[in-house]
C-alpha positions in Angstrom: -95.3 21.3 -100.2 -96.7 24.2 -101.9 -94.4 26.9 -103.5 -94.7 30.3 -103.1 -96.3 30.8 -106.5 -99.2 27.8 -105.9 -99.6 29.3 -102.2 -99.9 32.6 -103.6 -102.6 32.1 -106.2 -104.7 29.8 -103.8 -104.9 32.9 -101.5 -106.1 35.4 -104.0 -108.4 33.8 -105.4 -110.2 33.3 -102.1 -109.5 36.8 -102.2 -111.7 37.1 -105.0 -114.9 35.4 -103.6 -115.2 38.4 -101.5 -114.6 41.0 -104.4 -117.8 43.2 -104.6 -119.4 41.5 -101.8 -118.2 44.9 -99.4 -115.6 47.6 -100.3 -112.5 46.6 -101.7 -110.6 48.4 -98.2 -112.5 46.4 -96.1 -112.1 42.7 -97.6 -108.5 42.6 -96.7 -109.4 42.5 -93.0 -111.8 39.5 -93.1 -109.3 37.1 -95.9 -106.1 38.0 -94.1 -108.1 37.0 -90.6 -109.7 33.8 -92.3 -106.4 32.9 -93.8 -104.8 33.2 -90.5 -107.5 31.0 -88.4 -107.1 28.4 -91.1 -103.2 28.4 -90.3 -103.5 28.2 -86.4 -105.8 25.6 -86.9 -104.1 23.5 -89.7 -100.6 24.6 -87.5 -102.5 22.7 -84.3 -103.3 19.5 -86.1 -99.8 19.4 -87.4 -98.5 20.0 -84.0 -100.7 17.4 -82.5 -99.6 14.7 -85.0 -95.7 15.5 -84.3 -96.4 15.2 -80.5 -97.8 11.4 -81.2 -95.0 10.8 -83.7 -91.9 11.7 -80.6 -93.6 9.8 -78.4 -93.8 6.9 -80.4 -90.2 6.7 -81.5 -88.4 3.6 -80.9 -91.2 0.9 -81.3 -93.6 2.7 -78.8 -97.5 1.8 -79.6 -99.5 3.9 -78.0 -103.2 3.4 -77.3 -105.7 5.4 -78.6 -106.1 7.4 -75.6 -103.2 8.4 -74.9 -102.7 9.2 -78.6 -105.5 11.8 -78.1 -104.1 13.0 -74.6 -101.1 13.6 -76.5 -102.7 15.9 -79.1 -105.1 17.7 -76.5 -102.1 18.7 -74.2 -101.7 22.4 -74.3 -97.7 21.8 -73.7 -97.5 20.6 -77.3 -99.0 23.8 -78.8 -97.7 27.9 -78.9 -101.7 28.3 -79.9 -104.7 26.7 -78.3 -107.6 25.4 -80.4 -110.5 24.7 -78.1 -113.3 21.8 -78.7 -115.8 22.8 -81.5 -113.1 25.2 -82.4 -111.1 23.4 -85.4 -111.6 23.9 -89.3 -113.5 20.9 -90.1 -116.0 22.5 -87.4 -116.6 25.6 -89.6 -116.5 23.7 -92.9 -119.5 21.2 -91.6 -121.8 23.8 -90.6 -124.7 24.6 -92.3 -124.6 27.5 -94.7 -127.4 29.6 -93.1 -125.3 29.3 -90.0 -122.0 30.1 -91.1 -121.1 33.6 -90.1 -123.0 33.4 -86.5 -120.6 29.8 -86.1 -117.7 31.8 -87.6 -118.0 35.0 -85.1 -118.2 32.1 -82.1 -115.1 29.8 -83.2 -112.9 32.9 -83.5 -114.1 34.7 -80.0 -113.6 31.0 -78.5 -110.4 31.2 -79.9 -109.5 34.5 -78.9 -110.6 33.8 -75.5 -108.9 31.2 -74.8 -105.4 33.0 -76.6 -105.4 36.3 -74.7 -102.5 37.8 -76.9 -104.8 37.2 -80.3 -108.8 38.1 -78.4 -108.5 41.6 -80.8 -107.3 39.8 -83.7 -110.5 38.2 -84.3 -112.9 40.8 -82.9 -111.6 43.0 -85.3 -114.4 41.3 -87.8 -117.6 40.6 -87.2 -118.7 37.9 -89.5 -122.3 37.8 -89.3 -122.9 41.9 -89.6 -125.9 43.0 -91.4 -126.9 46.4 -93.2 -129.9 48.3 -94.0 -131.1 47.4 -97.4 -134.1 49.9 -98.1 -135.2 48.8 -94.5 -134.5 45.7 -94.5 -131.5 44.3 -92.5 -129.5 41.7 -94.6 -126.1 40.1 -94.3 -123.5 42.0 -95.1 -121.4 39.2 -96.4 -124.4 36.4 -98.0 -123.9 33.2 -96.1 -123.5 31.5 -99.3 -120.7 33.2 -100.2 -119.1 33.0 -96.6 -119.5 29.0 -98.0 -117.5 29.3 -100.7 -115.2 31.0 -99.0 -114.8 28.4 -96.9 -114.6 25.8 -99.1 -112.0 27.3 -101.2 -110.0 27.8 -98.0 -110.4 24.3 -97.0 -108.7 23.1 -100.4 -105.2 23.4 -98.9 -103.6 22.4 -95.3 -101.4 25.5 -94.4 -99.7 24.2 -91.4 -96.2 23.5 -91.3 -96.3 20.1 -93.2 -97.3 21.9 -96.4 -96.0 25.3 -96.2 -92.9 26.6 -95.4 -93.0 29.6 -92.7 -91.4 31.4 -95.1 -93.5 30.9 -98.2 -96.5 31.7 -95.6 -95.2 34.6 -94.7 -94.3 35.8 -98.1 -97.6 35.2 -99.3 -99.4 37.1 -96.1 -97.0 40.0 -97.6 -98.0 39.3 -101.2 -101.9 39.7 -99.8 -101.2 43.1 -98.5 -99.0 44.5 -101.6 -102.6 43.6 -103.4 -104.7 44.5 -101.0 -102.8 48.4 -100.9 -103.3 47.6 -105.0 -106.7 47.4 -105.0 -107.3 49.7 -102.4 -105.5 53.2 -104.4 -104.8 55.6 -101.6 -106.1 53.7 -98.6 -103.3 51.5 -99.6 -101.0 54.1 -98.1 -102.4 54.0 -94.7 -101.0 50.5 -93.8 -98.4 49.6 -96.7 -94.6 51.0 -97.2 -93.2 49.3 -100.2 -91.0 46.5 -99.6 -87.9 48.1 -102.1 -88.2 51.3 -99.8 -88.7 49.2 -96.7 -84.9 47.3 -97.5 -83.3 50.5 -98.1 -84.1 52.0 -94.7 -83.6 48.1 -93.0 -80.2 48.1 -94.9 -79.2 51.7 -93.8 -80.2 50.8 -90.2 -78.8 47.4 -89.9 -80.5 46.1 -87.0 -78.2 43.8 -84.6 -79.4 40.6 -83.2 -80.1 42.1 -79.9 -81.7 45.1 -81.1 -84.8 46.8 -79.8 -86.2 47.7 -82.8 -89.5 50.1 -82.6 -92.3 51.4 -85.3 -94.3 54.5 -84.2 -96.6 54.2 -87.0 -95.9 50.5 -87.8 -99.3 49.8 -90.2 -99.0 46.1 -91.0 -95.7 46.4 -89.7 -93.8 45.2 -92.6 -90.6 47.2 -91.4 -90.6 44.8 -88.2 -90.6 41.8 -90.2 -88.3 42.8 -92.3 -85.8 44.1 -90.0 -86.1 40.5 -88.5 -85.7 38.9 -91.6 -82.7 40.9 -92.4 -81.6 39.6 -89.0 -82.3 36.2 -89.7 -80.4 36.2 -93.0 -77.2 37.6 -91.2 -77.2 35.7 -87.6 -79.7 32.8 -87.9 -82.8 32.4 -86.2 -81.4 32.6 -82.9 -80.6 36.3 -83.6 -83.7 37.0 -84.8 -85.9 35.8 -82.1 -83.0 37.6 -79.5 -84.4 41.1 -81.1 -87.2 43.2 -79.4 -89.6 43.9 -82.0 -92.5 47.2 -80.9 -95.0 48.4 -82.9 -98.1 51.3 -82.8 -101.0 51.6 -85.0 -103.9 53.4 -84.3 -106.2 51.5 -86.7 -107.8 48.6 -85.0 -108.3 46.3 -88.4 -104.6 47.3 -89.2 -103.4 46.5 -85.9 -105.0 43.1 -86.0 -103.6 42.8 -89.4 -99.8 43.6 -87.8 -100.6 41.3 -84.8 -101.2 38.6 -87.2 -97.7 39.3 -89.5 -96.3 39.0 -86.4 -97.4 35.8 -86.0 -97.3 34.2 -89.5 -93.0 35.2 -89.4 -93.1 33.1 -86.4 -92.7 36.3 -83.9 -94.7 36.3 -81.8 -93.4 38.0 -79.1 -93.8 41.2 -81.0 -95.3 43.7 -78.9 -98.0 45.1 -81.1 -100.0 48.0 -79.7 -103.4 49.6 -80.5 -106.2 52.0 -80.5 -104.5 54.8 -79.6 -102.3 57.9 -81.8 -98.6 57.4 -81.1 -98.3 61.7 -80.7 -101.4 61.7 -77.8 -101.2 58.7 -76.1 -97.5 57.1 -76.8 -97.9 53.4 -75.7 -94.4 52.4 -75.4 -93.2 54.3 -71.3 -90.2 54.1 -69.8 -91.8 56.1 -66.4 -94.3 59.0 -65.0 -93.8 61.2 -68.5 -90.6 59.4 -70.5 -91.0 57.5 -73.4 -89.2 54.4 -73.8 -86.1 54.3 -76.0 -84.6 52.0 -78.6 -81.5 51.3 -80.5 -83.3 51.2 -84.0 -86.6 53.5 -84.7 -88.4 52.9 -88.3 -91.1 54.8 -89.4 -93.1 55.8 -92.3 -96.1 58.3 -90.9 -98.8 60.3 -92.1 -97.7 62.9 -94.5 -98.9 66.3 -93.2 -101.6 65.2 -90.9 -103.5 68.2 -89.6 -105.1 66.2 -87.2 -102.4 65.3 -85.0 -103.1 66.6 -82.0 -101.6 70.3 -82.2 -103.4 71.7 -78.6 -101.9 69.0 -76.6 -98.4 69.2 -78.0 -98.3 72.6 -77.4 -97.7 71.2 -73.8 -96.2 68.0 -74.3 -96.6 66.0 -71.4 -92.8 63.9 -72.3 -90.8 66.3 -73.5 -90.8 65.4 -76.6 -90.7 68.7 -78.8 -87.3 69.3 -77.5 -86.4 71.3 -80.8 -89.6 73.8 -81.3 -93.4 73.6 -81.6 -94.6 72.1 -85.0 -97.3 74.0 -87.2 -100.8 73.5 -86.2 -101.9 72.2 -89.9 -98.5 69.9 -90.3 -97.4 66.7 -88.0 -94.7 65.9 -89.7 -92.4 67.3 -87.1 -93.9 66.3 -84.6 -93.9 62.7 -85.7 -90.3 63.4 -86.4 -89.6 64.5 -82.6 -91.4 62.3 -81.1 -89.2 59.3 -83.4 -85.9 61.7 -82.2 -87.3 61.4 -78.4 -87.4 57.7 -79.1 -83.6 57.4 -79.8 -81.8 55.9 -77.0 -77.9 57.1 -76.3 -76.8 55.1 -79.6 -80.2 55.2 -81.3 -80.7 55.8 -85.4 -83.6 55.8 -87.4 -84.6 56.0 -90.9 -87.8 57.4 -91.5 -90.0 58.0 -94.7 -91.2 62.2 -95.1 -92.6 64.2 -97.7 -89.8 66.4 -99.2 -91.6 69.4 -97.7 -89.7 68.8 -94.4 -86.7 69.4 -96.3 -87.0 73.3 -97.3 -90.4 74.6 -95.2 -89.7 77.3 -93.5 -90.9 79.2 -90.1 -91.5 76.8 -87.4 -90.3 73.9 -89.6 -87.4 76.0 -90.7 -86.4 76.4 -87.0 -87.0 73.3 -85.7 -84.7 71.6 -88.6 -81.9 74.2 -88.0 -81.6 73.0 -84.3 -81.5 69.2 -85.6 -78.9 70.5 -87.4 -77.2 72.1 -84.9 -77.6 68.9 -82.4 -75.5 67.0 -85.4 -78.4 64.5 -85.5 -79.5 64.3 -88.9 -77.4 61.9 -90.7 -78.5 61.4 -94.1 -81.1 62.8 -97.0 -82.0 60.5 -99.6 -84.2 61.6 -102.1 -87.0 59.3 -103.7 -88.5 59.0 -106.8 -91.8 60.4 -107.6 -95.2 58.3 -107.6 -93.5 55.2 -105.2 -96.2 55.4 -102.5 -99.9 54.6 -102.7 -102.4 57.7 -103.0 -99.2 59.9 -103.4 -97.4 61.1 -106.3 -95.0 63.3 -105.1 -91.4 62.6 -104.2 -90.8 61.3 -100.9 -87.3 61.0 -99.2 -86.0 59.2 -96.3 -84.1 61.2 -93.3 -81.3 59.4 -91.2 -80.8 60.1 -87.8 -77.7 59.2 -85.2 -77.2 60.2 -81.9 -73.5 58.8 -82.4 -72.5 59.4 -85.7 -68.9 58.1 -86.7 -66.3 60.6 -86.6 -66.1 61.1 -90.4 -69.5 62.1 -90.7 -69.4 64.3 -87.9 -71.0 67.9 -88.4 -72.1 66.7 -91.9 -74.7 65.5 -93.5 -74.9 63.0 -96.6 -77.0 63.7 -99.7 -78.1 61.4 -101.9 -80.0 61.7 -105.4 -81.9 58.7 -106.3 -85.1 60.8 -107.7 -83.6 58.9 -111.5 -83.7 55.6 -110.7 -86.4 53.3 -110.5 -89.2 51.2 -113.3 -92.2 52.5 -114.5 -95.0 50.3 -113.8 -98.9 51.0 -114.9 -100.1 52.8 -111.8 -96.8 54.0 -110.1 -92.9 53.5 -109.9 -90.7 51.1 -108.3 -86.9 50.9 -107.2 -85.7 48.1 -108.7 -82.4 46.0 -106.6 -79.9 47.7 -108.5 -81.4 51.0 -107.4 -81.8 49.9 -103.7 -78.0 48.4 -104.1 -77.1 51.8 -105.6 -78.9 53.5 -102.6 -77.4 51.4 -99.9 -73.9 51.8 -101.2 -73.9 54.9 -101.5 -75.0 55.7 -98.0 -72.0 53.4 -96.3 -69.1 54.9 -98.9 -70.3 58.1 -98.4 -68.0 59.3 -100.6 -68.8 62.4 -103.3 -70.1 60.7 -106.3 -71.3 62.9 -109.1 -74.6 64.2 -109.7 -75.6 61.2 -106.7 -73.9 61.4 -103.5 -72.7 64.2 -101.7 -71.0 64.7 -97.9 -71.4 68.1 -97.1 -69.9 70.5 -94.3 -72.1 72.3 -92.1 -71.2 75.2 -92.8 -72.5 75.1 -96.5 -76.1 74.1 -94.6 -75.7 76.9 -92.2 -74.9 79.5 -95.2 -78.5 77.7 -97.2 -80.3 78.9 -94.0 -80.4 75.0 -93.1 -82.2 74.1 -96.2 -81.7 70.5 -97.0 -83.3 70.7 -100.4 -81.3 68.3 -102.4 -80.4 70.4 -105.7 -78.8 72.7 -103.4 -76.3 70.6 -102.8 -76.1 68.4 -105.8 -76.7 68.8 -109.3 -79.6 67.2 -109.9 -79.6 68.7 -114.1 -78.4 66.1 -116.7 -76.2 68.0 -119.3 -77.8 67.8 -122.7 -75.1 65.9 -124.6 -73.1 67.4 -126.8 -74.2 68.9 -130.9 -72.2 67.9 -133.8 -73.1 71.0 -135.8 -70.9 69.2 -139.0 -72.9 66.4 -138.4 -76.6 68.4 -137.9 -75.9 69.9 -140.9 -75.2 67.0 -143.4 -78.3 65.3 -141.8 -80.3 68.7 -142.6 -79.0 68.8 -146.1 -79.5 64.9 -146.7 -83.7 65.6 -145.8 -83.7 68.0 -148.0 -82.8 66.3 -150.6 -85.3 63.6 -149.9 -87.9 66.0 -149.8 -86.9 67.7 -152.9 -86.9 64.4 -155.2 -90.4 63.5 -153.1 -91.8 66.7 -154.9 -90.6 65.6 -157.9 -91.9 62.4 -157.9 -95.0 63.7 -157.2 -95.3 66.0 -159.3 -94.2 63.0 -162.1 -97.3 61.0 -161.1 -100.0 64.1 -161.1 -98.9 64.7 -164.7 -99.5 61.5 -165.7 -103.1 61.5 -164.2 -103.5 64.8 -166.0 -102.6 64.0 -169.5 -104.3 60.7 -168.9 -107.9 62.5 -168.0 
């Protein structure tokens, strides 16, 4: 079996083969898609094999025949592999041929697996560009070969790798992936330490309908099944109802396949479309579906979010006041608000601007406030998020909040506590434990945690900017002027019989020249 480490390496440095071949935004799409073809097809063999194994418990011998009926029968496999359509297919064709044989095996494969057809259309393995006139490959065949070679070095089905180490490993790809790719990163990656704070928070039950409005490689999903699967088995978590937007077709393929690879693959994964104009997830004519748990992490400040038609929303959905025209944020916020069922929370990730803006935003927070909805504020470190330097928070909602938190709202600080890395910061466990704990004592701890009335928000004009509420200013610890003074005296001392050393050694040189 391969650990997580081995598996880990293997992938990236297929990775690698591509690196400068196209844009390092655009790899991820073609090695997360190759890695997951080799999987289904390494998965089928596996499957097959088992199949002949069952049947021939108990002294059975089985001819030949039936031994390859067994592994052909579709009633053995979750995925079908048609003829001409397994690894060893790809692997033996000629190199000039490769990406033309590539593009065919996954569009049979797709065809024949309705659920996953986008998946693999979402690459096109044999596209060319203009090369002063010229149309050549866009990925050289050769280096679709080595590729393809490297891939073929290790079988990634079950009997090799654990579901878990694959799926780890499909989430280590993306963490470098958003790496290499600076602020694109952003626009399909939440960090994991931010994603268990919110999962955490939320606490997802085994039945739970659990939805993402914005859910890039939906990394929130899995984890709020994983979470699941850690507390109730994996009974509980295949008993939750896991939903999931993304407008980005290569992300949403990427999503459909994390799906997948965590071995959930009833996900409902939906694409092509902006969650604020054309909401995928309907309950009726005009209503949105609703869900116990709603996660989200969307576009900071997106002026492009549809302002004209949300003047007029068609559901309903900005109950509380019409955003800005150059700022989504609210209405992403809404729209997650709308999605709330009777009992519904979410946790989503915001720029701190949603905290304190004023006109519009200032009014449409102030009647969130009024409605008792908003639950929590935490407040993040800066530099946590990819192409984004400035400190983010994360806002809690309930529709039922318990009765002790009822007309107030919890503050947290956590802006102090995280590592420095090279290229941005982290929250490290005992920061996420700190978070966590914090939020289910909610108890005043200071200059961290604070529960506050409503009427202290009402009297801010329904500002929820942190410091307002909290201290956020470490006291400068205390002078020991006796102390200060010694030390003072004691340097210039030093200093004094410096001078007069060195004025000992310049005499020296002068009566000796």
């Amino acid at each position: 079996m391969l650990t997580q480490q081995q598996l880990e390496s293997h992938l990236w440095s297929c990775a690698n083969i591509l690196r400068g071949s196209i844009d390092s935004q655009d790899f991820k799409s073609y090695i997360l898609t190759m890695m997951f073809y080799k999987r289904l097809a390494d998965q089928w063999g596996f499957e097959s094999d088992a199949a002949v194994q069952r049947m021939e418990q108990g002294g059975k011998t089985l001819s030949s025949e039936v031994r390859e009926a067994i592994r052909n029968d579709p009633d053995f496999h979750r995925i079908k592999i048609p003829d001409g359509c397994f690894w060893e297919d790809v692997a033996g064709t000629p190199t000039h041929q490769l990406g033309q044989k590539l593009n065919e095996v996954m569009g049979e494969v797709g065809s024949v697996n309705p659920q996953l057809d986008a998946v693999f259309r979402s690459v096109d393995w044999n596209a060319t560009v203009n090369d002063n006139g010229i149309q050549k490959p866009r990925i050289a065949n050769e280096v679709l070969h080595d590729l393809v070679q490297a891939f073929s070095r290790h079988n990634l089905s079950n009997a090799n790798v654990d579901v878990d180490v694959l799926g780890r490993a499909y989430e280590y790809l993306i963490l470098k992936f958003a790496d290499d790719s600076g602020a694109k990163g952003g626009e399909f990656y939440t960090p994991r330490e931010v994603v268990h704070v919110l999962v955490r928070i939320l606490k997802p039950a085994p039945d739970a309908r659990v939805y993402d409005p914005t859910c890039g490689s939906g990394g929130m999903l899995v984890y709020s099944a994983e979470s699941v699967r850690h507390h109730n088995g994996s009974d509980g978590a295949r008993a939750m109802k896991l939903f999931g937007q993304e407008r980005n077709w290569n992300t949403w393929a990427i999503a459909r396949m994390n799906m997948v690879l965590h071995d959930l693959p009833d996900a409902e994964i939906r694409g092509g479309a902006s969650t604020l104009t054309d909401p995928q997830f309907l309950a009726g004519e005009g209503q949105i579906d609703t869900f116990d748990v709603v996660i989200a992490n969307f576009p900071f400040s997106d002026k492009e979010y549809g302002y004209g038609r949300l003047k007029e929303d068609p559901f309903g959905r900005m109950a509380y006041g019409i955003p800005p025209e150059k700022s989504g944020d609210f209405a992403f916020i809404q729209h997650i608000v709308a999605s709330m069922n009777e009992a519904g929370r979410a946790g989503v990730v915001c720029s701190q601007g949603v905290l304190f803006r004023g006109a519009s935003e200032g009014k449409i927070r102030r009647a969130m406030l009024e409605a008792d909805i908003i639950e929590g504020v935490v407040g993040l470190p800066a530099n946590l998020f990819y192409g984004n330097t400035i400190p983010g928070c994360l806002l809690f909602f309930n529709r039922c909040k318990p009765p002790e938190r009822q007309g107030k709202v919890l503050f947290i600080y956590a802006a102090k506590d995280f590592e420095e890395l090279s290229n941005q910061n982290r929250l490290r466990p005992q920061d996420v434990d700190r978070i966590v704990a914090a939020f289910e004592a909610g108890q005043d701890e200071e200059r961290y945690c604070r529960l506050v009335e409503m009427d202290e928000i009402a009297e801010n004009d329904y500002n929820l900017n942190i410091p307002r509420y909290i201290d956020t200013f470490e006291p400068e610890e205390p002078v020991d002027m006796a102390a200060a003074v010694a030390a003072l005296n004691e340097a210039e001392a030093a200093r004094e019989e410096a001078m007069r050393t060195l004025r000992g050694y310049l005499e020296e040189l002068g009566h000796g020249h």
